[in-house]
C-alpha positions as CSV (number, residue, x, y, z in Angstrom):
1,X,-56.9,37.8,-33.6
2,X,-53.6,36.7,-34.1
3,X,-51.9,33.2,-34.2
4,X,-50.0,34.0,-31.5
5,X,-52.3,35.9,-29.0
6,X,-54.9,33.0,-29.9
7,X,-52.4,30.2,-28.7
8,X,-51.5,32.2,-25.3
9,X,-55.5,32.5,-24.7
10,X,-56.1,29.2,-25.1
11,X,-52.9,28.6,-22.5
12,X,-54.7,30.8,-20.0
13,X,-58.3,29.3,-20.5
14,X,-57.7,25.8,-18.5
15,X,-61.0,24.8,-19.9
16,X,-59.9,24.4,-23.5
17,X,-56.9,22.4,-22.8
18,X,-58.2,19.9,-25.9
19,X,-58.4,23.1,-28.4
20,X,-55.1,24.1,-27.6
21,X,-53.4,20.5,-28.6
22,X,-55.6,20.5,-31.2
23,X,-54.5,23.8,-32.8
24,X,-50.5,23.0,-31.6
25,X,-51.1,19.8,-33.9
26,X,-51.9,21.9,-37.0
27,X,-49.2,24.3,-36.3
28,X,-46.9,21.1,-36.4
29,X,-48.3,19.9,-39.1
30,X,-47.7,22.3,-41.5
31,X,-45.2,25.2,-40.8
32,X,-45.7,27.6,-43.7
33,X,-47.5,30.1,-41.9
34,X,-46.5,29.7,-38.5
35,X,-43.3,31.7,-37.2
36,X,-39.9,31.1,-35.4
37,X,-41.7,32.3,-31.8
38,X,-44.5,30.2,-32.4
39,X,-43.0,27.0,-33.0
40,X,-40.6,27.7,-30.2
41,X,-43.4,28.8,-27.9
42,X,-44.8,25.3,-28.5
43,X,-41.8,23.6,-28.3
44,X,-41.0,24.8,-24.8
45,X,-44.8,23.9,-24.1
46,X,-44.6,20.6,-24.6
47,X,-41.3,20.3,-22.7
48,X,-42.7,22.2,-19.6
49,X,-45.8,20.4,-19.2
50,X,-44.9,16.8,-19.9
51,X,-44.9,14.1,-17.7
52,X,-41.7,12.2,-18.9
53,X,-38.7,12.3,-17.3
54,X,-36.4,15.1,-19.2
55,X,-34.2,12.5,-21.7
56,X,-37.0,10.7,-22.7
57,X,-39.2,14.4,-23.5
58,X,-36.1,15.8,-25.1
59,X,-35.7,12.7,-27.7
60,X,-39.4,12.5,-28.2
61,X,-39.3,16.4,-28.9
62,X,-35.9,15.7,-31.1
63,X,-37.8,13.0,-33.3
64,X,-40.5,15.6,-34.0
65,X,-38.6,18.3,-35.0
66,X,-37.0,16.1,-37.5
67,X,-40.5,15.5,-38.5
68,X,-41.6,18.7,-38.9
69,X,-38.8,20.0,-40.5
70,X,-40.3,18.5,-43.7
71,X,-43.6,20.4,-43.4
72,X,-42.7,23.5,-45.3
73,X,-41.0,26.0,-42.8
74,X,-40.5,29.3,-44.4
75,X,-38.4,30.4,-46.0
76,X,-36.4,27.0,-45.6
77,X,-35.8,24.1,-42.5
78,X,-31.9,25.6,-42.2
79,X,-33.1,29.0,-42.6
80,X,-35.7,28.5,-39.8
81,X,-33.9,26.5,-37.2
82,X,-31.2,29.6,-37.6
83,X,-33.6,32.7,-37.0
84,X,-35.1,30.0,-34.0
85,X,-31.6,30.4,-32.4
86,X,-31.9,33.8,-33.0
87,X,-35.0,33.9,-31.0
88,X,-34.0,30.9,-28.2
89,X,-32.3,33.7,-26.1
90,X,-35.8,35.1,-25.0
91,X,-37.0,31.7,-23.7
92,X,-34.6,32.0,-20.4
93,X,-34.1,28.9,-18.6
94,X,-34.7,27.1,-21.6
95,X,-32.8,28.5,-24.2
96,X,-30.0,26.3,-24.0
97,X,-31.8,22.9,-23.5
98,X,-34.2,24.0,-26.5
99,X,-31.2,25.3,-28.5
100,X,-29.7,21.4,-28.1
101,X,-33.0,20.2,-29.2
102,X,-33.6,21.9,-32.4
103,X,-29.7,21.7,-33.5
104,X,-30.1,18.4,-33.3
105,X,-33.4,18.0,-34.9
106,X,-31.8,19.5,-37.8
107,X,-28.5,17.5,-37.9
108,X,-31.2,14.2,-38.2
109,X,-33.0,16.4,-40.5
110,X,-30.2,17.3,-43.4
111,X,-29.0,13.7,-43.6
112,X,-32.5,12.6,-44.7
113,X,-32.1,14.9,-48.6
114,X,-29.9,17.5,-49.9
115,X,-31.0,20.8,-49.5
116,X,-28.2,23.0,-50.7
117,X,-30.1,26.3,-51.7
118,X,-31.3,26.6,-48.0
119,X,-28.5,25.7,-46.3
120,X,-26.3,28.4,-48.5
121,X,-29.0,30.9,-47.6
122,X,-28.9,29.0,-43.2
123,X,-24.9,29.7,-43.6
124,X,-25.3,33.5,-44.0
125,X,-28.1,33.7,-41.4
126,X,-25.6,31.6,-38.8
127,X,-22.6,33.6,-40.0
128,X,-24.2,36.9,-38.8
129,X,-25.6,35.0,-35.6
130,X,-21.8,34.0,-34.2
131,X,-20.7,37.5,-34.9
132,X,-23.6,38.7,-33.1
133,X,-23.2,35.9,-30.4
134,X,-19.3,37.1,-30.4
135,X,-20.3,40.7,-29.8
136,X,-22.2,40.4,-27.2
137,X,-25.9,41.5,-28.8
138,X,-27.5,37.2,-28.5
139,X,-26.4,35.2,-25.2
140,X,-25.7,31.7,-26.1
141,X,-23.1,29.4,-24.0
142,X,-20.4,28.3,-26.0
143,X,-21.6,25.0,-26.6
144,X,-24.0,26.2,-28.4
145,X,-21.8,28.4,-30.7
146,X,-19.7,25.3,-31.6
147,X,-23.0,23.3,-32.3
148,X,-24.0,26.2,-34.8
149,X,-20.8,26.3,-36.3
150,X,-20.4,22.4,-37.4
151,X,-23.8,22.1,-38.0
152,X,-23.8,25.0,-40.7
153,X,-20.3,24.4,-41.6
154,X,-19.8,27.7,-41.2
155,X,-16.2,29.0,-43.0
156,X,-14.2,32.0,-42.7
157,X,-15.8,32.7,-45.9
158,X,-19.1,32.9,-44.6
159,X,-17.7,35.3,-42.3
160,X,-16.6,37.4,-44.9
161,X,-19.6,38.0,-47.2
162,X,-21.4,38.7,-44.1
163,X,-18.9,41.2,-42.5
164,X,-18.7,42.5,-46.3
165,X,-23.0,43.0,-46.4
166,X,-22.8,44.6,-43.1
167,X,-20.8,47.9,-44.6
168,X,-16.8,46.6,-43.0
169,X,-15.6,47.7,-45.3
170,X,-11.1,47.1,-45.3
171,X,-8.4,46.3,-47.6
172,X,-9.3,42.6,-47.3
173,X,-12.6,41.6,-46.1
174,X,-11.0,38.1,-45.7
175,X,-8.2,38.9,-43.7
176,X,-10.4,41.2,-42.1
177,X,-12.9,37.9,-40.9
178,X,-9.6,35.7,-39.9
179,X,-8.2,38.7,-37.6
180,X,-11.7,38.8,-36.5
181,X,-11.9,35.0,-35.6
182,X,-8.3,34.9,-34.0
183,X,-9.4,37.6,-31.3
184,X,-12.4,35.6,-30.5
185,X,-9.8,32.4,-30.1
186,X,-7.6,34.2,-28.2
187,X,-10.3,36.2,-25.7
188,X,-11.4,32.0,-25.2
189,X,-7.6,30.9,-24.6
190,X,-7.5,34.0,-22.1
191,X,-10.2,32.7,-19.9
192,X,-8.9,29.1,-20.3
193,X,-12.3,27.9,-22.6
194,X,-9.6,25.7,-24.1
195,X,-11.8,23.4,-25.6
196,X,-14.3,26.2,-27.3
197,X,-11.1,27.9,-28.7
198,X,-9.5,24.1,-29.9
199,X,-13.3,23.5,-32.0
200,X,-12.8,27.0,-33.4
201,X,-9.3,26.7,-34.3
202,X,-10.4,23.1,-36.1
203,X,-13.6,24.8,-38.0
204,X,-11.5,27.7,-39.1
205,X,-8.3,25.9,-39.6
206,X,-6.4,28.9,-38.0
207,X,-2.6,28.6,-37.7
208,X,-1.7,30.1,-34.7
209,X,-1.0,29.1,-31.1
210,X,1.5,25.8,-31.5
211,X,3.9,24.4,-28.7
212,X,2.8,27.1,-25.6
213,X,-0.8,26.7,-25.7
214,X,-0.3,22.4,-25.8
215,X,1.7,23.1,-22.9
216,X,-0.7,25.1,-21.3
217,X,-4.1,22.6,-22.0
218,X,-1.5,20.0,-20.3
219,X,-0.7,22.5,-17.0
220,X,-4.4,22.8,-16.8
221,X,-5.2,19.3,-16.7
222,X,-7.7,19.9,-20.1
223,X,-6.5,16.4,-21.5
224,X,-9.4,16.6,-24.1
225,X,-8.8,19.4,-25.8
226,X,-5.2,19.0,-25.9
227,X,-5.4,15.9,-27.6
228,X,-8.2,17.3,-30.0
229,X,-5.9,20.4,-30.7
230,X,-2.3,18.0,-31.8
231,X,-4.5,15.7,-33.8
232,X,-5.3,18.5,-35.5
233,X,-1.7,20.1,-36.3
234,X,-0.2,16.7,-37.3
235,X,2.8,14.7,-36.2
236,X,4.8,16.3,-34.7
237,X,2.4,18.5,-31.7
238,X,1.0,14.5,-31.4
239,X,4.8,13.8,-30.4
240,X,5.0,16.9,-28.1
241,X,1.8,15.6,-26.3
242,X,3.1,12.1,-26.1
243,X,6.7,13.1,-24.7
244,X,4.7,15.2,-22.1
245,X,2.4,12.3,-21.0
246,X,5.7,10.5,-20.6
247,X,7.0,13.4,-18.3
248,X,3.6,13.4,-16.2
249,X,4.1,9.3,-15.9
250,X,0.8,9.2,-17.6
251,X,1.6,6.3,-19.5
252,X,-2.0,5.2,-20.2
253,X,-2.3,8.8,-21.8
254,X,0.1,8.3,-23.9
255,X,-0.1,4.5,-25.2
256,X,-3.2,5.3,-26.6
257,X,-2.1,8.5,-28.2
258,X,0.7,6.1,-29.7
259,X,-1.7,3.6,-30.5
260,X,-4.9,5.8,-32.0
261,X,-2.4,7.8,-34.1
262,X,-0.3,4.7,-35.6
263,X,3.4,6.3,-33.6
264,X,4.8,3.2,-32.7
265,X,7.6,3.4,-34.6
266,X,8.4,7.2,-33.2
267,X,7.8,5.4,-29.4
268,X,9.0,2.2,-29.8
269,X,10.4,1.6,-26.3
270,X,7.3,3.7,-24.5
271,X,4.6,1.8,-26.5
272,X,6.5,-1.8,-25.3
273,X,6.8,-0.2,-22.0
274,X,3.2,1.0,-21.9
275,X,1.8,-2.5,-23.1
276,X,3.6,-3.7,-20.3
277,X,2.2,-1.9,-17.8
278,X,-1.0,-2.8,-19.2
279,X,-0.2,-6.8,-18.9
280,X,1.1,-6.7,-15.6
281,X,-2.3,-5.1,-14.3
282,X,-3.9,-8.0,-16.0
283,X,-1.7,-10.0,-14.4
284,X,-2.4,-8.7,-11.3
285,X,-6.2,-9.3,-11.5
286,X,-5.3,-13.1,-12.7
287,X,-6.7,-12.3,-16.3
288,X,-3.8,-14.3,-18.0
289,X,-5.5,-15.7,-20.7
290,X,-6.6,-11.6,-21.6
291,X,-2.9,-11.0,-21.4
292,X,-1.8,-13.2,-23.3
293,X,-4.3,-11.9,-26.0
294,X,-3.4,-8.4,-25.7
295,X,0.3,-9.3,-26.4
296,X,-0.5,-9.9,-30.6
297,X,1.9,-12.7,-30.2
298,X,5.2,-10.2,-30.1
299,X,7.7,-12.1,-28.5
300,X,9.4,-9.4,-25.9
301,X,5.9,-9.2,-24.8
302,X,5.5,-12.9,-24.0
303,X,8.4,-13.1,-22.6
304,X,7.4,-10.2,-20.0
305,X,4.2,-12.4,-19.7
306,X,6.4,-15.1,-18.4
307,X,8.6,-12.9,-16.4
308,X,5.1,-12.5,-14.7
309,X,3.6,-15.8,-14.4
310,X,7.2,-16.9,-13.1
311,X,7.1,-13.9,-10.5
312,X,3.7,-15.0,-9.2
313,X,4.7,-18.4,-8.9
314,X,2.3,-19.5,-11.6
315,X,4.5,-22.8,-12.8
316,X,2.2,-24.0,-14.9
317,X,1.4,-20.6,-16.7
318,X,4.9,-20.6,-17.5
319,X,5.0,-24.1,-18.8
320,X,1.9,-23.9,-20.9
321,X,3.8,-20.2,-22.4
322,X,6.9,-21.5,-23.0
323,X,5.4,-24.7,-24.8
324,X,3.4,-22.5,-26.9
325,X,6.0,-20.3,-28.0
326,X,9.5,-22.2,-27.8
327,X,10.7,-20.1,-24.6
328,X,13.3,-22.8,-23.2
329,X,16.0,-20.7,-23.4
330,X,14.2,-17.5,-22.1
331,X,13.2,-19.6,-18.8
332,X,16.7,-21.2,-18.6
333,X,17.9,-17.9,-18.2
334,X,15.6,-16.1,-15.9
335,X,14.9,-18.8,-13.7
336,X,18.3,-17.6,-11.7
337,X,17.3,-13.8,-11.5
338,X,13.6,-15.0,-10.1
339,X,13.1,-15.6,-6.5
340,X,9.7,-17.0,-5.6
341,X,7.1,-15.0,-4.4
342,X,5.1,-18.1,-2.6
343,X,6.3,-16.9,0.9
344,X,4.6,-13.9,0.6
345,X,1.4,-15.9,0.7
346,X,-1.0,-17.7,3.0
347,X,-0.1,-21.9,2.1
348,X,-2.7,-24.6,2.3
349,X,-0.4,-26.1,4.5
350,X,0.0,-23.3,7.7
351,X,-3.6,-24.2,8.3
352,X,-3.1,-28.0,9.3
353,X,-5.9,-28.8,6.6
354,X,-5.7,-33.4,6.9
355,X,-6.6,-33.4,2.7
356,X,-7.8,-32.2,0.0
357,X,-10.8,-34.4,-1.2
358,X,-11.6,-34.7,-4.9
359,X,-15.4,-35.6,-4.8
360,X,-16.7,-37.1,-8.7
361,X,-18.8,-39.9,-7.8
362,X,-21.7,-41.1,-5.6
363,X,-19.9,-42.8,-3.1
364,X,-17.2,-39.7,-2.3
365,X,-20.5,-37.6,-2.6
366,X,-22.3,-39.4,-0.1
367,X,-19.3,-39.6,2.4
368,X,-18.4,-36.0,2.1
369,X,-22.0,-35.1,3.3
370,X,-22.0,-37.5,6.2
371,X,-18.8,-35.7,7.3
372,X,-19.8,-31.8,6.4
373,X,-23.0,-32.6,8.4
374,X,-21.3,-33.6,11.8
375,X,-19.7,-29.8,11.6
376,X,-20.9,-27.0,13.1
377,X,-19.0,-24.8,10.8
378,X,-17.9,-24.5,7.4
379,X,-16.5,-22.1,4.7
380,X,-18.2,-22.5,1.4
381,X,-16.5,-21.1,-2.2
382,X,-16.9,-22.0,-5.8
383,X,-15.3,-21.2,-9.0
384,X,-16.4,-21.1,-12.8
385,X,-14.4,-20.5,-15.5
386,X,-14.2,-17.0,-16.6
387,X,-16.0,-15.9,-20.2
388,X,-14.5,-12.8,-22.0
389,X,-16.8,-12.3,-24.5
390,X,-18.6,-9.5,-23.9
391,X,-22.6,-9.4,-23.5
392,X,-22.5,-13.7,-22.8
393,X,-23.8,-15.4,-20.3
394,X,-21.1,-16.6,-17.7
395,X,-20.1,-20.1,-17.6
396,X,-21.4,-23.2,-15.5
397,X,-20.2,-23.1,-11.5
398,X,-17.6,-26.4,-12.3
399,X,-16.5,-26.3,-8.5
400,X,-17.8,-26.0,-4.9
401,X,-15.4,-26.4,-2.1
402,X,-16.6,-26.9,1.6
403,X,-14.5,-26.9,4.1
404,X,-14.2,-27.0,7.7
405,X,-11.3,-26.4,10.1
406,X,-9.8,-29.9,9.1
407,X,-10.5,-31.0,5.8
408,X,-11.8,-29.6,2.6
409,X,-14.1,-30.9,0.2
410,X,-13.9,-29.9,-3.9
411,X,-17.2,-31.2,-5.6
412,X,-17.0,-31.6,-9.6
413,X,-20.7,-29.8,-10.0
414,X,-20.0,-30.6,-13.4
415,X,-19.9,-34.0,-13.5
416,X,-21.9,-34.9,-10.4
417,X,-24.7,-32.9,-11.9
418,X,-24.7,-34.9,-15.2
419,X,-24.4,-38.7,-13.5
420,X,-26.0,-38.2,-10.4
421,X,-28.4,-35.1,-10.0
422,X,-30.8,-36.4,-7.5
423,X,-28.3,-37.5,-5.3
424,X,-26.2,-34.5,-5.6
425,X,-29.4,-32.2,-4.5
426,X,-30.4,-34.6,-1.5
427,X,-26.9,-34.3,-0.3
428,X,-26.4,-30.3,-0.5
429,X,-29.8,-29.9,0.8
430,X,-28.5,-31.4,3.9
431,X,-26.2,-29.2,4.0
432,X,-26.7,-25.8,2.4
433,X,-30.4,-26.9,4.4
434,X,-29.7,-27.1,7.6
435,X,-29.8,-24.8,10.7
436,X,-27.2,-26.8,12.4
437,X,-24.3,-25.7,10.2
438,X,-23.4,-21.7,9.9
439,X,-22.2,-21.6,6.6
440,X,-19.0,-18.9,6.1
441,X,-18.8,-17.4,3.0
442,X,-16.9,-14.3,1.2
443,X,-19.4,-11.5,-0.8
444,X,-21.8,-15.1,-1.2
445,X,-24.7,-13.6,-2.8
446,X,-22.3,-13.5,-5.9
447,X,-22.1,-17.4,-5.7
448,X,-25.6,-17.8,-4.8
449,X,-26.5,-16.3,-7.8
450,X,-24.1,-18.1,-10.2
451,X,-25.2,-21.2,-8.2
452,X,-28.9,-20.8,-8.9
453,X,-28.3,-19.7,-12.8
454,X,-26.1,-22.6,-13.2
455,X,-28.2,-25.6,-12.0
456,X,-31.8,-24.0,-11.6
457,X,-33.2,-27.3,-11.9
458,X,-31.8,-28.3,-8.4
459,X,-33.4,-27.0,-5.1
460,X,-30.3,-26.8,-3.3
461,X,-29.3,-23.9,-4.2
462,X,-32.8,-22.4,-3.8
463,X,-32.6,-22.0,-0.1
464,X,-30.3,-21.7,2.4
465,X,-30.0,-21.4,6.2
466,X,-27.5,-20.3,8.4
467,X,-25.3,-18.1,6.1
468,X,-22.5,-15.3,7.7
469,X,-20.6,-13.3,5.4
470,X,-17.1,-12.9,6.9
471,X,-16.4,-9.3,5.9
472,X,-19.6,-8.4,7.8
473,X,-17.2,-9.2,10.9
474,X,-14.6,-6.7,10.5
475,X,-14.5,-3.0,9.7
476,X,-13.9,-1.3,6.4
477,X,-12.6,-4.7,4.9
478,X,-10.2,-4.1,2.2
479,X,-8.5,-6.1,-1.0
480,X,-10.6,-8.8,-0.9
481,X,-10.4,-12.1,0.7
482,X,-6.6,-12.2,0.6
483,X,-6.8,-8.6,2.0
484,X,-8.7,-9.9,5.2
485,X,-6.7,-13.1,5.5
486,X,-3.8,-11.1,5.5
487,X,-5.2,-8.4,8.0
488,X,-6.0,-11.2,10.2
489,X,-3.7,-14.3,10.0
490,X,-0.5,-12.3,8.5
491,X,-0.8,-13.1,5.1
492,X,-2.8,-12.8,2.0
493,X,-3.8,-15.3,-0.7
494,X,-2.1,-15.8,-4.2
495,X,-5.0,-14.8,-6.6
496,X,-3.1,-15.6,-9.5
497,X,-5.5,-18.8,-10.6
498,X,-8.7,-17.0,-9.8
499,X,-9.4,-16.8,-13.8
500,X,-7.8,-20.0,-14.7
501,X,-9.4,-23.3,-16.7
502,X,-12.1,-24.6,-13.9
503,X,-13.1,-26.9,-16.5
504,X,-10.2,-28.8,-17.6
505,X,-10.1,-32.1,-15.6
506,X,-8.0,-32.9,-14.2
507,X,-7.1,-29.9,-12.0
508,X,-3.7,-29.3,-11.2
509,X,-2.1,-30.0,-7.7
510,X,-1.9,-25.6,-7.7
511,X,-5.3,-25.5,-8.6
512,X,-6.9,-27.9,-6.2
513,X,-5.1,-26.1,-3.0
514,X,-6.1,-22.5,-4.6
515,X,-9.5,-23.7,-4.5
516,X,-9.3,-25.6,-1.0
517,X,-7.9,-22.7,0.2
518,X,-10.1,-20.4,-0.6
519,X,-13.1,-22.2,1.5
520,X,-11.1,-23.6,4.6
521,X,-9.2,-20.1,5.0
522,X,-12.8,-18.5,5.8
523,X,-13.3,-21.2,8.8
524,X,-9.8,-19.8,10.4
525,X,-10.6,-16.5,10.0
526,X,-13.8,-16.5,11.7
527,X,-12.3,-18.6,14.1
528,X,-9.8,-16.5,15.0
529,X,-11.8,-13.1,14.7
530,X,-14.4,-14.3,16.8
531,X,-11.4,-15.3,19.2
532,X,-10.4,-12.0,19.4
533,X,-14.4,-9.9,19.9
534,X,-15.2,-12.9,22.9
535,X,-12.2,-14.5,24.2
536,X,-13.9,-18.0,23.6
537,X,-11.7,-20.5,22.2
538,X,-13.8,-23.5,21.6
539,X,-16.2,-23.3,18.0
540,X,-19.2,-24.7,20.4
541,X,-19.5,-21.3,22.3
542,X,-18.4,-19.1,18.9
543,X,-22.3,-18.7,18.9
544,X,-22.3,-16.5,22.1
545,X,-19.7,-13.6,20.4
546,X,-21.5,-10.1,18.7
547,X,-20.9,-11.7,15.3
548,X,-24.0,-13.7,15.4
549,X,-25.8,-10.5,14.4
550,X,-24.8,-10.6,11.0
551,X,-26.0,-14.2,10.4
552,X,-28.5,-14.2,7.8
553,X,-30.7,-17.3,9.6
554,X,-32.8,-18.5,6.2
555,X,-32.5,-17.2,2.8
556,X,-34.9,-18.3,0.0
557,X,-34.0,-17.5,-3.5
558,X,-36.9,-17.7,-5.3
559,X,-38.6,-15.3,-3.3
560,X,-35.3,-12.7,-2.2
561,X,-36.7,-13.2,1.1
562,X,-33.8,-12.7,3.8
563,X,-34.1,-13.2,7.4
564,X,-31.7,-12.4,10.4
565,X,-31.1,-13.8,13.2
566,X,-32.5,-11.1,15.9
567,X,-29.9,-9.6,18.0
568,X,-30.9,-9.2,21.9
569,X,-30.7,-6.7,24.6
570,X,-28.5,-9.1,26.4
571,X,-24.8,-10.1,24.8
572,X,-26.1,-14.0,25.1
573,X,-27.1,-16.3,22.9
574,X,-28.8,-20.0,22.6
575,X,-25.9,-22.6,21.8
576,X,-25.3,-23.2,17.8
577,X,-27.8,-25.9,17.8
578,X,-30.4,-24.0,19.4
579,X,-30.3,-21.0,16.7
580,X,-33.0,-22.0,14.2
581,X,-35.0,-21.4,17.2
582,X,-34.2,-18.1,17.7
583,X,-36.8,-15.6,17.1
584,X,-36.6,-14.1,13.1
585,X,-37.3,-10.9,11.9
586,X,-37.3,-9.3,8.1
């Protein structure tokens, strides 16, 4: 009996699943008598029947081709992996997939030796596949023709001696092959397989097309291959494409044409305008310190970085800027064409907040809490400096701010965590504790993260009761906090120091009523959208309103436990005191 009806009985007979694996070992093992079908029929095999999810099978199943490769495949590895895509097309649904695999297998494979015999002998074999893939007599997608082609390195050469074995016989064989090629290119560009035809025009390096078909990759939105297809020509298609990103407004697009191909000094006033763009969108996310990194110290681009800061009423973004880099006379002179943004924002002061309390020490500390704990709500925030170094951990919270509708509170973590930790964690355990204060907060399970990974040690921030996220409140919440303070009290908040220095002490006065701001505006915004579901007025009755289903009643961190407060038939509810009474459910 033969290898190959032996293998499919042993497939049939469930019995002898242990022979089969056994035998499909020893065909692995050593390939010098086993064929293309075979090894393929085993191949797909393992990939049907295996228990993996498909990635990891298919790099398992890559990893031993590679292997086996080096047990003596007849007449050579190259040689076989060709007459296996030969073959592949008979495997159905699994001819591409297995087609991928093997390719790849042998990419691994040839970087391992040198193995030129075979691979001149693989060349011809995958010379006479594309033309029979080209033809129409083997179905393979054009992926896989473009694999074939790099990984033979198949050249109009190859084309050549195998269009000359096959009886063409013409004038020139070689022109012959190129005419040959450039119809297959051209069928591609005809049914708009842009990218197949740009990988054939590279492998080939055919001459034809030029300015039209760029034009037409761009009018069909196939960025790729029309940025793949001017590298290749040079110079002056890359300054085409560029010119036509321009034209699109795809300025992106076209700075990092400029950049990856060294044209700045072609597009000298798109490249500054491009980087430009680029700093005022990292301006607009507060990343000024990023900014000021991407600028490479080029002056016109510090000065736009000022322009910025200056804009956004970032005064002491400007000052540090100008210091650095000598700017006096660049302020002097835009300081007139500026006019301040600030009114555009919410101010610390429209809220009628009494002061802004710096709490450092023990004594502040303590007085703070005895104050937060007569409330019955607050809005809780904090801030960290921001880390840019990618794949580090974030830094220490440095802040917390609590505030109610009348004051706000800006704890030094830092500091207070270093000379008085016992004290600090008895004091926000009475408050981050308690069921007597509903704590407001904005996306919190972000700070009550960073909380927790900054100061594990303390069992504040292990547990909390009483939590309500605002956005919860209000429907399809957009832009952020300063997008729902300006939805509901008429103007947003300036987000310009969001990534500033938490660290350096001491904060500036800009700094301070950012972050006061940011707690005491959530207190007035759940006062006033609470207002508006109940018609209450007073904060005691705010617990009767629909909102008090979103309250998340006890929250333990160490075990992601969450509880809610359960929501009745009836549109009451006990009095804020009463609500760590209230029935729970998970």
């Amino acid at each position: 009996m033969g290898f190959e009806e032996r293998v499919a009985e042993l497939h049939n007979n469930k019995d002898t699943t242990q022979e089969a694996w056994t035998i499909c070992l020893h065909s692995y093992s050593d390939l010098s008598c086993v064929s293309p079908v075979v090894f393929l029929y085993l191949l797909k095999e393992c990939y049907a029947y295996g228990t993996l999810t498909a990635t990891t099978k298919f790099h398992a199943l890559q990893q031993r081709v590679q292997q086996v490769l080096h047990n003596t495949p007849q007449p050579g590895p190259a040689v076989f992996i060709a007459q296996c895509l030969y073959v592949l097309p008979l495997f159905g649904s699994y001819s591409e997939g297995l087609s991928h695999l093997i390719i790849s297998g042998l990419r691994r494979f040839l970087k391992s030796g040198t193995f030129e015999e075979d691979i001149r002998e693989a060349r011809n074999v995958a010379a006479q596949l594309f033309l029979d893939i080209v033809a129409g007599f083997v179905n393979h997608d054009e992926r896989i023709v473009i694999k074939v082609l790099e990984v033979f390195d198949i050249k109009l050469t190859n084309i050549e001696k195998v269009m000359c074995s096959s009886a063409v016989k013409n004038d020139s064989v070689l022109d012959a092959a190129k005419k040959f090629v450039e119809g297959y290119i051209q069928q591609l560009m005809d049914s708009r397989s842009y990218a197949t035809a740009v990988a054939l025009i590279k492998q080939f390096s055919i001459q034809t097309a030029g300015h039209p078909f760029l034009l037409e990759m761009l009018k069909t939105k196939q960025f790729k291959a029309a940025e793949t297809y001017a590298m290749h020509k040079g110079t002056d298609m890359l300054c085409l494409l560029v010119q036509e990103y321009v034209n699109m407004n795809m300025l992106k697009s076209a700075y990092d044409v400029i950049k990856k191909n060294n044209l700045r000094q072609e597009f000298p006033d798109i490249y500054h305008k491009c980087k430009e763009s680029s700093l005022k969108k990292l301006a607009e996310k507060g990343c000024w310190d990023i900014a000021e990194v991407k600028t490479n110290s080029d002056r016109q681009l510090i000065e736009y970085l000022v322009y910025l800061a200056m804009e956004a009423g970032y005064s002491e973004k400007v000052d540090e800027l100008c210091d650095r880099y000598s700017l006096e006379g660049f302020v002097k002179a835009k300081e007139a064409e500026i006019s301040p943004l600030s009114c555009r924002y919410l101010n610390i002061n429209e809220l009628a907040i009494e002061g802004i309390i710096w709490v450092d020490e023990v004594n502040g500390l303590r007085n703070a809490t005895c104050y937060l704990e007569g409330c019955k709500v607050v809005g809780i925030d904090c801030e960290w400096k921001p880390n840019y170094e990618k794949g580090s951990k974030p830094n220490k919270v440095s802040i917390l701010q609590v505030a109610s509708d009348k004051r706000a509170f800006i704890f030094d973590l830092i500091k207070l965590a270093t000379d008085v930790p016992d004290v600090l964690d008895n004091c926000f355990t009475r408050i981050l504790h308690s069921s007597r204060i509903l704590k407001l907060g904005y996306n919190f399970q972000c700070d009550v993260n960073q909380l927790k990974q900054s100061y594990g040690e303390l069992k504040c921030f292990k547990h909390y009761e009483m939590l309500l996220d605002i956005q919860n409140m209000f429907k399809e919440p957009r832009g952020g906090l300063s997008g729902l303070a300006k939805k509901v009290l008429g103007a947003g908040l300036n987000k310009t120091r969001r990534n500033s220095n938490w660290e350096q002490r001491p904060l500036s006065q800009h700094q301070l009523e950012y972050a006061a701001l940011d707690a005491a505006v959530l207190v007035h915004i759940f006062s006033k959208g609470s207002n508006s579901q109940s018609g209450t007025t007073s904060l005691e009755d705010q617990a009767k309103n629909e909102w008090k289903s979103y309250i998340v009643a006890h929250m333990d961190d160490t075990t992601k436990k969450v509880y809610k407060v359960k929501k009745k038939k009836k549109n009451t509810a006990p009095e804020a005191d009463d609500l760590s009474k209230t029935k729970l459910k998970m």
